[in-house]
N, C-alpha and C positions, 0 to 999 in steps of 0.2 A: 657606321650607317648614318646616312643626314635627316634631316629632319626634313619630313616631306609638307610640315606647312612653313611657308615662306612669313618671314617677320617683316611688317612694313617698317617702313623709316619713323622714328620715334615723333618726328616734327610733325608729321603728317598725320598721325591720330591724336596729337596734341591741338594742331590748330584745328581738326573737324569737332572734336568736344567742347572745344573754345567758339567755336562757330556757333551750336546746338546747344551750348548751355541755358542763354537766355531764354528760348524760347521750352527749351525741357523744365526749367526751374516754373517760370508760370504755369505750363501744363501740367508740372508733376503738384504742385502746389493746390490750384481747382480744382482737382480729379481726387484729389486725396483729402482738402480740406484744412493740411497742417502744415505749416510750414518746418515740421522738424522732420514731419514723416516724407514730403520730399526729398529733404537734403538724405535723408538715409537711400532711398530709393536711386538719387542721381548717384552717391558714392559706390553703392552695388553695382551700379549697370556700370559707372565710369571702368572700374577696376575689371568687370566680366568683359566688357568692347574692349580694352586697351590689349586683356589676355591672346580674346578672339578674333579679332581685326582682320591678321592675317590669311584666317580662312575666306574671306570675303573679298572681291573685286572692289575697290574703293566705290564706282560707281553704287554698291549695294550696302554701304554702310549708311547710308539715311534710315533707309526702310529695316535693317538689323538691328540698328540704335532703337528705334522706336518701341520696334519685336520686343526688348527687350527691358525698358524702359513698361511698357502697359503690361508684363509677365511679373512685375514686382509685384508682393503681396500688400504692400502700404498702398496701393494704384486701383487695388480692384475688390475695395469693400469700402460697404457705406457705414460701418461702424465707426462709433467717437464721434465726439462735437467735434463741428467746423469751429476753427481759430484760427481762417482767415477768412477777408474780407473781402480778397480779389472776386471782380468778376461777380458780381452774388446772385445774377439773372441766370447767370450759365450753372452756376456752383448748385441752383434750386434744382437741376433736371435732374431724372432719373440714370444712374451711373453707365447704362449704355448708350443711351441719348448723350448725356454729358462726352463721353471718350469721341463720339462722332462730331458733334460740332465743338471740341476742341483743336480735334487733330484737324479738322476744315480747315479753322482759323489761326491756331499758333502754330500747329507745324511747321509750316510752306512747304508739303508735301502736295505732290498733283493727284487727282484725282484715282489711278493707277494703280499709285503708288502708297495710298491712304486703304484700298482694297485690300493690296497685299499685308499691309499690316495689319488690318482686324482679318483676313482671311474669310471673306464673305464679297458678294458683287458692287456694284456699286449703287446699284438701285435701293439697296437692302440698306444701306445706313443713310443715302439721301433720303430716303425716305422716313426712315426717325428723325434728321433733322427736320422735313417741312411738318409732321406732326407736331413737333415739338416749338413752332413757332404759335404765334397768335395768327387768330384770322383780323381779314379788314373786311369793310362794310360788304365785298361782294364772294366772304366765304372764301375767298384765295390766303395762301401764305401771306403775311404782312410782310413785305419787302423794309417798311420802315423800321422794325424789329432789327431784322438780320444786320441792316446797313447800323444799326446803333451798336451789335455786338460786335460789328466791324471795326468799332470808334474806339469800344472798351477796350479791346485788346491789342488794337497797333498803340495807345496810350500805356496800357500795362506796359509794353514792349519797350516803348521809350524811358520811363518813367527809370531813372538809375539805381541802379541795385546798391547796396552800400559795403563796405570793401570785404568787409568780416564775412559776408554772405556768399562773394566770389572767389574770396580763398580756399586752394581745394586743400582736401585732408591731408597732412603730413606724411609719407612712410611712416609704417610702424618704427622702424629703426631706427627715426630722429628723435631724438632723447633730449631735454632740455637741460643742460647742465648749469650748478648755479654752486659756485663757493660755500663748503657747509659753514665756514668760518671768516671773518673778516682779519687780514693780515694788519697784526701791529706796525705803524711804522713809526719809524725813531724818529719826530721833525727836526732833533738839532742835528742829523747826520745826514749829511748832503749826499752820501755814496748810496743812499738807497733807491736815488734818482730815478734810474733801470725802473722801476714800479710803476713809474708814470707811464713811459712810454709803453708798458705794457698796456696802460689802461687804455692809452691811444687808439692803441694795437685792437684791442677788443672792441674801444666805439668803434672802429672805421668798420671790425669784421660783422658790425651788430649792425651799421649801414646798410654794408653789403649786403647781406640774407636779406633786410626787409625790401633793398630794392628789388632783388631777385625774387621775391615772393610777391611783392605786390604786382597788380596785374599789369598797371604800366609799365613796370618794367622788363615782369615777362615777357610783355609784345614787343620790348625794344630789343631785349636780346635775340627774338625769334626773328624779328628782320634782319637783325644782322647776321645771323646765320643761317637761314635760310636759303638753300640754291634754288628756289623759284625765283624766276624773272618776272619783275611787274612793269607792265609799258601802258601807255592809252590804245583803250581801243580804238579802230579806225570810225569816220560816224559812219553813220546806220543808213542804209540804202532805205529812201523812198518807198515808201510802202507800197505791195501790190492792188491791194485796193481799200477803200475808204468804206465807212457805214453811211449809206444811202435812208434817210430820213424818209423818204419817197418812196421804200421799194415795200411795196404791199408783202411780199415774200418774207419778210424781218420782222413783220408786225405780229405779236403774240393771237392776237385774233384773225391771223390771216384767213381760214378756212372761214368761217363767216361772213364776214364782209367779202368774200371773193363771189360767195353763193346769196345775192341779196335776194332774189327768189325763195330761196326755199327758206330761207332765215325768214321770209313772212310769212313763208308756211308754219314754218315752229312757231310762231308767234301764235297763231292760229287753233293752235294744235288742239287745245280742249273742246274749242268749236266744236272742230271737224270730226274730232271723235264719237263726241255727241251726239251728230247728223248721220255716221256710219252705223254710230250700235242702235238709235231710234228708229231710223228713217222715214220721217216725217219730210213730208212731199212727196216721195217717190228722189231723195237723194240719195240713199245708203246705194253704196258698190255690193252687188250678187259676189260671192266665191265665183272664180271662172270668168266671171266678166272683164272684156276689155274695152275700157271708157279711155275716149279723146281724152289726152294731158296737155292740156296750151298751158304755156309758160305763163305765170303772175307778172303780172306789168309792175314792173318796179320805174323809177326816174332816169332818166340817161344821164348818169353823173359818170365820172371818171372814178379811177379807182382812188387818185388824191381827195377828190373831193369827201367819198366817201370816208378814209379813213379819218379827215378833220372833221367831219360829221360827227363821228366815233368818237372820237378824241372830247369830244364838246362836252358829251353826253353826263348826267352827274353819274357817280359811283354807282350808286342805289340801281341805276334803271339800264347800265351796261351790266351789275350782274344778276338781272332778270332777265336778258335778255341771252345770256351765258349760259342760263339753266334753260331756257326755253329752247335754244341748239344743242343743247347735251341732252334732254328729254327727246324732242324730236330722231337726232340722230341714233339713240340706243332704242328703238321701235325695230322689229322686224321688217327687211325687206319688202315684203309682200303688202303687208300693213303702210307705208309709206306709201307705195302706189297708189292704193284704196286712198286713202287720203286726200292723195294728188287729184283725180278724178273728182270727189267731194267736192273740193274746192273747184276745178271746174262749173259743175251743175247750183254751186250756190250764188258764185257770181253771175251766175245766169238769171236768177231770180230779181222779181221788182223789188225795189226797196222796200217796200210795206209787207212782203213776206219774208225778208230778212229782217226789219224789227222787230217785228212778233214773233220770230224763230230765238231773237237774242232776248227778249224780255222771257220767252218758256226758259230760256237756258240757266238765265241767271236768277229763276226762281227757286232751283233747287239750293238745296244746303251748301256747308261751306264744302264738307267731305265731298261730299260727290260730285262737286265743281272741279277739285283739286285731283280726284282719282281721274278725271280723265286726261289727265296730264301725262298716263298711264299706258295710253291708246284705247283704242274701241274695243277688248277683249276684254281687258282688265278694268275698265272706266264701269263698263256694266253692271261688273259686279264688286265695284270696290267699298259703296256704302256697307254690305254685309258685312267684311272682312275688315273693316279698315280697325277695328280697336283688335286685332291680331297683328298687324302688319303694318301698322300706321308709322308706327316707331321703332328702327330696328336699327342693329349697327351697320357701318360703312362695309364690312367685309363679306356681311350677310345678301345685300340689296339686290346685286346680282340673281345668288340662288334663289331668293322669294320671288322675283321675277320670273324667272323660267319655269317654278312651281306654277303660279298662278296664271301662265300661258299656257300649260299644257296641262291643267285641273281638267278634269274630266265634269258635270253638272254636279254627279251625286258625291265629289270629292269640294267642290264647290261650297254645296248643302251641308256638307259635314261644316266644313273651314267655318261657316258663318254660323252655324248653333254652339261649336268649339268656342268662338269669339265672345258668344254673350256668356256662354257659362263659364269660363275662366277668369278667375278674378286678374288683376295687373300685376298684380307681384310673380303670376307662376306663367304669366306670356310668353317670356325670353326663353324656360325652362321647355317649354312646350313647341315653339318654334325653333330650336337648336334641336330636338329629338326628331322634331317632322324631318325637318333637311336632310338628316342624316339616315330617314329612309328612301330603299331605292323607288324608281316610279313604278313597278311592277305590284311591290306589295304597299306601296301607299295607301290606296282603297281599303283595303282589307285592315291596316294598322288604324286610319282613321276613324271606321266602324268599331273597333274594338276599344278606342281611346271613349268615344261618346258614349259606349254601354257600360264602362269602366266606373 
């Protein structure tokens, strides 16, 4: 009976390990901390891939080396001092942050193919990576971070290993043999001659092993035996298209600048909100009401011009103007309309009724400037609420949103007596238990929380 897994050709899992080592010894090294507890980890997986190869399509031996390489147990604990110094930006992150932007950047695994080896999406670890960076001045991922770990570790990569580091382990079987005894010899008898050349015999055989073990000479006997053909490739056809500096479509803020109307409206927005939940003049939009929308007179520039406009702008005041289109754009439909009409009927007004509409506006506090950033539902009542809800995590934002849009007055009333009498330390405690009631019994949990 045959053996139903097929054995690759020995060359062929020889030179993919030789291919993968560099780049696995620095990742098994930073991921682990030690450089002993790598080399144990590369010699496990060397010996488990060289067993199980065969089962595998060559094309899937990246992503099975790896499988099996981050399943060693010296790979996936943060126990023991770090004793080494590779890397020490990356080496600081927490051990599943660390495995993701490792394998990013020392694998050269693709995107894919980086999935299939942690077994998760791919959203799921880029996104521990952009946590795991620093911000810059407008709260985004600092791109100048990433491009420095980029620096660190195509340097690791180059920087040469030293020879004792890339010699692989012995077969157990290789046994060092050594004379227990040194042979007398007779110097006045010339017939014992034979002795030398033995010893010949054994430098040239001690030659030979070290060349054959050393790695250069490994690679010289594997090209010489090797039947892969190596030829130049032919060049490289013309590319089908170029990156267009000009195509507003490529620009990270495209949606913005594409909309320079309503990006003055978000600019706006605390205004306008203000004018809807007040409505002082006779400005605020009725429910039900449909008010003429003429479009904001923005400049007749081009979309170039606009973008080097952008381009110009300092950090600080492109990402104010970032949060003012993300604020605007997460508003309810219906509420953006309202809006839209607002601003209508205010540009209608003389100037001397819109300075004295902006001097009432910018009289209030800092809080209740800032909750209407919130829109006109929430803007109304955010002075009450806001030492509840002022400060909460990134994952939360959402659900407190859609609470405080669909609060009912007397759930409202609760929220805001709940805010004064809770001290700050039991907030978090207190707003994770609200979220997690459905809206049906909210009411009835909120009264029972304030008579509590």
């Amino acid at each position: 009976m045959t053996d139903p897994t097929p054995t690759p050709p020995q060359d062929a899992v020889s030179a993919f390990l030789r291919g993968v080592e560099r780049r696995a010894r620095l990742f098994a090294e930073v991921q682990s901390g030690s450089v002993e507890a790598a080399a144990r980890a590369m010699s496990v997986v060397a010996r488990v891939f060289a067993g199980d190869a065969g089962r595998w399509p060559m094309t899937h031996w990246p992503v099975q080396y790896w499988r099996l390489l981050l399943a060693t147990p010296q790979l996936r604990t943060t126990e023991g001092a770090r004793t080494t110094a590779l890397l020490p930006a990356i080496a600081r992150l927490p051990l599943a942050t660390r495995t993701s932007v490792l394998l990013q950047l020392v694998s050269g695994l693709d995107d894919a193919a980086i999935s299939e080896v942690l077994g998760e999406p791919a959203a799921t670890w880029q996104g521990r990576i952009r946590d795991a960076l620093p911000a810059d001045l407008a709260g985004q991922p600092d791109v100048a971070a990433w491009r420095g770990w980029q620096a660190q570790v195509k340097q690791a990569l180059a920087t040469p290993v030293p020879v004792a580091a890339e010699a692989p382990a012995l077969p157990e079987a290789t046994v060092a043999v050594a004379p227990s005894a040194p042979h007398r010899v007779d110097a006045t008898r010339h017939r014992h001659v034979p002795w030398l050349w033995l010893g010949v015999a054994a430098c040239v055989a001690a030659f030979a092993a070290a060349f054959f073990l050393h790695p250069v000479g490994r690679d010289v006997v594997q090209r010489w035996l090797s039947p892969i053909k190596r030829e130049a490739l032919p060049p490289a056809d013309a590319p089908a298209a170029r990156y267009d500096a000009t195509d507003l479509r490529l620009h990270p803020d495209r949606d913005l600048l594409a909309a320079p109307a309503e990006l003055a409206l978000a600019r706006a927005l605390p205004l306008l909100a203000w004018l809807q939940a007040t409505a002082p003049a006779g400005l605020a939009v009725a429910a039900g009401e449909v008010a003429p929308v003429a479009p904001v007179a923005v400049a007749p520039d081009t979309e170039m011009q606009r973008m080097r406009a952008w381009d110009r702008l300092p950090p600080r005041e492109r990402g104010q103007r970032r949060g003012a289109w993300e604020a605007w754009r997460s508003l309810p439909a219906a509420e953006r309309v309202a809006l839209r009409a607002v601003a209508v009927r205010w540009r209608a007004l003389p100037a001397e009724a819109q300075a004295e509409l902006r001097t009432q506006f910018a009289a209030q506090s800092f809080d209740a400037r800032m909750g209407w950033w919130l829109g006109p539902r929430i803007g109304a009542d955010w002075p009450r609420v806001a030492a509840l809800f002022g400060f909460v995590d990134a994952g939360e934002r959402d659900a407190v949103l859609r609470l405080l849009r669909t609060a009912t007055p007397d759930e409202v009333e609760a929220l805001a007596r709940l805010a004064q009498s809770t001290p700050p330390e039991a907030r978090a405690e207190l707003r994770r238990a609200l979220l997690a009631q459905p809206a049906a019994t909210r009411g009835a949990w909120l009264l029972a929380r304030l008579q509590g």
